[in-house]
MILORO-112306 format. One record per residue (C-alpha): x, z, y; residue in three letters. Coordinates in nm, 2 decimals, m for minus. Layout:
# residues N
     east       up    north   code
        X        Z        Y    ALA
...
//
This chain:
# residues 251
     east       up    north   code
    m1.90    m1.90    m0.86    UNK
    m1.79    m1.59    m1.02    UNK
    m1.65    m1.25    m0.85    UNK
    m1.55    m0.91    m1.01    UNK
    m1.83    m0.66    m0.84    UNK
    m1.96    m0.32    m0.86    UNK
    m2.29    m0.14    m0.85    UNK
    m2.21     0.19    m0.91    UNK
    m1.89     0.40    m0.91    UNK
    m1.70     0.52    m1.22    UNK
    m1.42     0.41    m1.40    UNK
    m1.31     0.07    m1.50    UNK
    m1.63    m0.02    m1.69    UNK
    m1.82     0.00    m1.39    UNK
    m1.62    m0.36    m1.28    UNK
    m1.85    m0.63    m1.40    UNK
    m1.74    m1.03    m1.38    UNK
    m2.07    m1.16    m1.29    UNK
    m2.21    m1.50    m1.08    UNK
    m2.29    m1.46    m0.72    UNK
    m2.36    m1.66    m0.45    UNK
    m2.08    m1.86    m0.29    UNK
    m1.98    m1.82     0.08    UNK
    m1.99    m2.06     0.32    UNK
    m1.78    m2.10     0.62    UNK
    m1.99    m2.01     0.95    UNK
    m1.91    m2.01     1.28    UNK
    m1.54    m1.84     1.34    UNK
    m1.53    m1.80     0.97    UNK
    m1.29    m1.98     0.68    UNK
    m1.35    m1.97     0.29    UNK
    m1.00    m1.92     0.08    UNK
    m1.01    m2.03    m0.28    UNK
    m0.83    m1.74    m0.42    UNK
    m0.52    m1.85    m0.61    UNK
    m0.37    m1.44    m0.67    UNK
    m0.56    m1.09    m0.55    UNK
    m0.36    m0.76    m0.49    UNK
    m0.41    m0.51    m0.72    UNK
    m0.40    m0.13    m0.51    UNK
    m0.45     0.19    m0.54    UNK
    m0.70     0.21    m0.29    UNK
    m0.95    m0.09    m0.52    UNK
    m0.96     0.27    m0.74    UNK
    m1.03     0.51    m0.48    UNK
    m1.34     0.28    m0.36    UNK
    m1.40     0.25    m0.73    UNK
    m1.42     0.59    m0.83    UNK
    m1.62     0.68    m0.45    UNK
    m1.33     0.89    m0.36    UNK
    m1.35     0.63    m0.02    UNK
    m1.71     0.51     0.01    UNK
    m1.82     0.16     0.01    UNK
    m2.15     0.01     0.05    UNK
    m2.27    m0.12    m0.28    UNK
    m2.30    m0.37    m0.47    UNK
    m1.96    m0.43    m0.34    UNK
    m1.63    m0.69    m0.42    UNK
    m1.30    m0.50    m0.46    UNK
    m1.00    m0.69    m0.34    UNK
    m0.83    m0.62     0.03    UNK
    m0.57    m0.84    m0.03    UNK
    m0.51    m1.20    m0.16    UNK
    m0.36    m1.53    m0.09    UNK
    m0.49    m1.88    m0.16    UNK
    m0.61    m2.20    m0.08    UNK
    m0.82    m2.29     0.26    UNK
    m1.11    m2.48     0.13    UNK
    m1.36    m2.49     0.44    UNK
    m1.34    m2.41     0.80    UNK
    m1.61    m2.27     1.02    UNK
    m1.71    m2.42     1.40    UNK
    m1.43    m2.23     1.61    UNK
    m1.20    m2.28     1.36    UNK
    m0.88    m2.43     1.56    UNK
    m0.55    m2.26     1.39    UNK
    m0.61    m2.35     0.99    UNK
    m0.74    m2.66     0.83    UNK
    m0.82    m2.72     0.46    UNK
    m0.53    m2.70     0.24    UNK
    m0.32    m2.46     0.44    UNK
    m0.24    m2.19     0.22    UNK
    m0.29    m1.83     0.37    UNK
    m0.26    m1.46     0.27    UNK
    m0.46    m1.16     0.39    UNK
    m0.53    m0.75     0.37    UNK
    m0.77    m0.52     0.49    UNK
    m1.05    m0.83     0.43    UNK
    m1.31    m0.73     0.12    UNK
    m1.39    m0.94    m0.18    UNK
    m1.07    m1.05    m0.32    UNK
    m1.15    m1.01    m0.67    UNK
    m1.35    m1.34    m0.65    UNK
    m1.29    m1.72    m0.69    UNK
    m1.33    m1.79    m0.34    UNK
    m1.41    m1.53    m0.04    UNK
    m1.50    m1.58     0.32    UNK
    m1.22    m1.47     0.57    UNK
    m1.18    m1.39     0.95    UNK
    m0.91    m1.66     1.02    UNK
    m0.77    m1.38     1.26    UNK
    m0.67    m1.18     0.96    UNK
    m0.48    m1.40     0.78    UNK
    m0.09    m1.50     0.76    UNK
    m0.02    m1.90     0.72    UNK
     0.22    m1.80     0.34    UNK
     0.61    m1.98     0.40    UNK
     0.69    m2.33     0.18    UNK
     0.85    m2.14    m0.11    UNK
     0.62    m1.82    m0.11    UNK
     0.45    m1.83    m0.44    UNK
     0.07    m1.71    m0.39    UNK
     0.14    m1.43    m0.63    UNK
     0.42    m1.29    m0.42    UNK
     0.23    m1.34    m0.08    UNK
    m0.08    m1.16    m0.23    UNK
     0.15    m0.85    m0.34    UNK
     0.35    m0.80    m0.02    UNK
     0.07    m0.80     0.22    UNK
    m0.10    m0.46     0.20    UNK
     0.16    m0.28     0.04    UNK
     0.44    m0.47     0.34    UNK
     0.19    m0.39     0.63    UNK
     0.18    m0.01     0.50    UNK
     0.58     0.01     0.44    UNK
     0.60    m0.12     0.80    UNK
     0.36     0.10     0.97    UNK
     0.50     0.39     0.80    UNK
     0.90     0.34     0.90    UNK
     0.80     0.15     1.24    UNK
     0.52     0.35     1.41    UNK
     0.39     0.65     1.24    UNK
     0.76     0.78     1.21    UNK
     0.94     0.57     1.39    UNK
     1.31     0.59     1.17    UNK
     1.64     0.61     1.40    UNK
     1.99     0.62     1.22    UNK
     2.09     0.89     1.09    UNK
     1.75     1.02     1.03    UNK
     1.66     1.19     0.67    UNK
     1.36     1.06     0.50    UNK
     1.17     1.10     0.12    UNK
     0.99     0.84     0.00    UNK
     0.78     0.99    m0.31    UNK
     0.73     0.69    m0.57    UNK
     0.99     0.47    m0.47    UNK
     0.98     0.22    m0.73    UNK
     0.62     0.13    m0.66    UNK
     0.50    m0.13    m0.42    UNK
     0.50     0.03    m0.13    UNK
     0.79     0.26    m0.21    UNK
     1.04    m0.03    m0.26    UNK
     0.96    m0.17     0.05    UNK
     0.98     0.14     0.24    UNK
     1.29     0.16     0.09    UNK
     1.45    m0.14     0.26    UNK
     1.32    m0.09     0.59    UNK
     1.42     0.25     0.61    UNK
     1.80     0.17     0.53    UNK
     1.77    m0.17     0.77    UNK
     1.67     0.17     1.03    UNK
     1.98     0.32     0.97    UNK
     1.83     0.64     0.78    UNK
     1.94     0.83     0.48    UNK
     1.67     0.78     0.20    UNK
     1.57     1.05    m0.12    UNK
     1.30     0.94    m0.30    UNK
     1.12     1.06    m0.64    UNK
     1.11     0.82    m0.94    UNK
     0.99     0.91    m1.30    UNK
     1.23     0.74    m1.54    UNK
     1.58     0.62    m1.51    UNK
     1.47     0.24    m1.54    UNK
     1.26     0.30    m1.18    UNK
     1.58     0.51    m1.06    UNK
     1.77     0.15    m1.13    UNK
     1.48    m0.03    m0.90    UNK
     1.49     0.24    m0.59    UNK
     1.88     0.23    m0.60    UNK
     1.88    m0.11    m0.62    UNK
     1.63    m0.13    m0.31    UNK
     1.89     0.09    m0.07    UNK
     1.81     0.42    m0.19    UNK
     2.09     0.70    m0.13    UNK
     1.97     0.96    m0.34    UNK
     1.70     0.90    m0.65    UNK
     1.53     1.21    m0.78    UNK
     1.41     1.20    m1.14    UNK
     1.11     1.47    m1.04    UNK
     1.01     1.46    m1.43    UNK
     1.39     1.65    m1.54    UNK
     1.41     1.85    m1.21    UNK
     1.24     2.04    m0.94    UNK
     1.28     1.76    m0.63    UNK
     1.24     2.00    m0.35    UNK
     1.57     2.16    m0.46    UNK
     1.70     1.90    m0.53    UNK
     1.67     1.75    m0.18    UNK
     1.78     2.08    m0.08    UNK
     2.07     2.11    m0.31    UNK
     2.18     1.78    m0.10    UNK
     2.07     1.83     0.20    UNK
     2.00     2.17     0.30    UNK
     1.72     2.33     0.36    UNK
     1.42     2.24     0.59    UNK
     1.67     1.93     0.61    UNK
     1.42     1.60     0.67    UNK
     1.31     1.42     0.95    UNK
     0.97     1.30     0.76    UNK
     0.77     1.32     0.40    UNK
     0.62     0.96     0.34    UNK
     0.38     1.08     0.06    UNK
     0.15     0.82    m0.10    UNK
     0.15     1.08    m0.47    UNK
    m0.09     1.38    m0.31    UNK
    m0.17     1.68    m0.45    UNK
     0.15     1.74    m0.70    UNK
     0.40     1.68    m0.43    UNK
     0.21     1.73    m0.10    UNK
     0.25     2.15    m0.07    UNK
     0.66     2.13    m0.20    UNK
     0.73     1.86     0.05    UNK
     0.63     2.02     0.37    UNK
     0.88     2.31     0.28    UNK
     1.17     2.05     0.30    UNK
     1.10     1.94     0.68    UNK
     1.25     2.02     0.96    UNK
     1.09     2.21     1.28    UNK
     0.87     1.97     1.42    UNK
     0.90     1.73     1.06    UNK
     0.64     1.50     0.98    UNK
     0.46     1.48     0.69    UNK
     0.32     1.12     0.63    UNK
     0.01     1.15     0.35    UNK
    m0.08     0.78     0.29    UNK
    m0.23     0.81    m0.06    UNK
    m0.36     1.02    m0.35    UNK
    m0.24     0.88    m0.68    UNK
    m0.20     1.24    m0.83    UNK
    m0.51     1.29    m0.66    UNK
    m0.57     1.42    m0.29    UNK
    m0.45     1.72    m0.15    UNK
    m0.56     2.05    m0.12    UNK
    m0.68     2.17     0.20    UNK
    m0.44     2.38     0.43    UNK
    m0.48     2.67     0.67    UNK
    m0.32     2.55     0.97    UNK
    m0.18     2.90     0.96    UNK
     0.08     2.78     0.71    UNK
     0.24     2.49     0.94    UNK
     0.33     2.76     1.19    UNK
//
């Protein structure tokens, strides 16, 4: 079989499509033939070395396919059942050996595309709104990038929490998706300072929590919008990754 894989870390290039062995289903394990893999921003941060990864190495954390072996132990999925997964390496493959434990049985009418998008990106969304700031109404959050993956999701679950949502989009056409998704105020951070502009709205040192997945360009403005006691939620570097702080500056 054939998988996407890495032996060094760079830039695209360094992704080679190349024959490899195929896995086999051992004891407690499952092999998925891969129908769709999710594509995230954290397959170029292990790219690039930013996060380390043992090579050579699969990309690929998320996917959804096919069941087509099961492993002694094996009692909750039999071949054919059609699963989804995150956090599980070597996506970017035909097939790929799972822990049965990480994976979701996918809905009749879940397309294997869809399922393979929303699993990382979902889990991450949820996380965010659910435990690392737990939203209450009434609450103000800003989600930076709201018309990406995970920003549209967080989106809906932080307005199915009652909260009032300003997020950061860079054209009008992503302003349409954010709105669309629940959002009560859509900043286009390309035309004006967002930090005022949340101000301008809302006062200042007016939100409950920052989810951040952009990094360095908006990581130093947003901490001046939060309240006492605010959190800042950093869950990604896609402007690339902060700069360090004094802790000095959070008093």
């Amino acid at each position: 079989m054939h998988a996407i894989e890495m032996t060094t870390t760079g830039g695209p290039e360094v992704l080679e499509w190349r024959a490899v062995e195929e896995p086999t289903a051992g004891p407690g394990r499952i092999v998925v033939e891969v129908a769709a893999a999710g594509v995230n921003y954290i397959d170029t941060y292990q790219r690039t070395g930013l996060y380390p990864v043992e090579l050579p190495y699969t990309p690929g954390l998320e996917g959804a396919g096919s069941v087509v072996a099961v492993g002694d132990g094996v009692t909750e999925l039999t071949v054919g059942d059609t699963v989804a997964w995150c956090t599980q390496p070597g996506s970017y493959a035909e097939r790929v050996s799972l822990d049965p434990g990480a994976v979701a049985q996918v809905p009749n009418g879940v397309s294997a595309d869809v399922a393979a998008a929303v699993m990382l990106q979902g889990m991450t969304a949820h996380y965010l709104a659910i435990d690392t700031y737990p939203l209450q109404p009434g609450d103000k959050c800003l989600v930076h990038a709201g018309a990406g993956g995970v920003g549209l999701l967080l989106i809906q679950i932080a307005k199915l929490r009652g909260a009032e949502v300003f997020t950061t989009v860079g054209t009008p056409e992503k302003a349409e998706l954010a709105s669309a998704a629940g959002a009560d105020h859509t900043i286009l951070y390309r035309d004006v300072d967002f930090g005022a502009e949340v101000a301008r709205i809302a006062g200042e040192r007016a939100l409950d929590v920052v989810y951040d997945g952009v990094g360095q360009s908006v990581f130093r403005r947003s901490l001046d919008l939060l309240r006492p006691r605010g959190v800042m939620a950093s869950f990604g570097n896609a402007s690339g990754p902060p700069e360090p702080i004094a802790p000095l500056e959070l008093a």
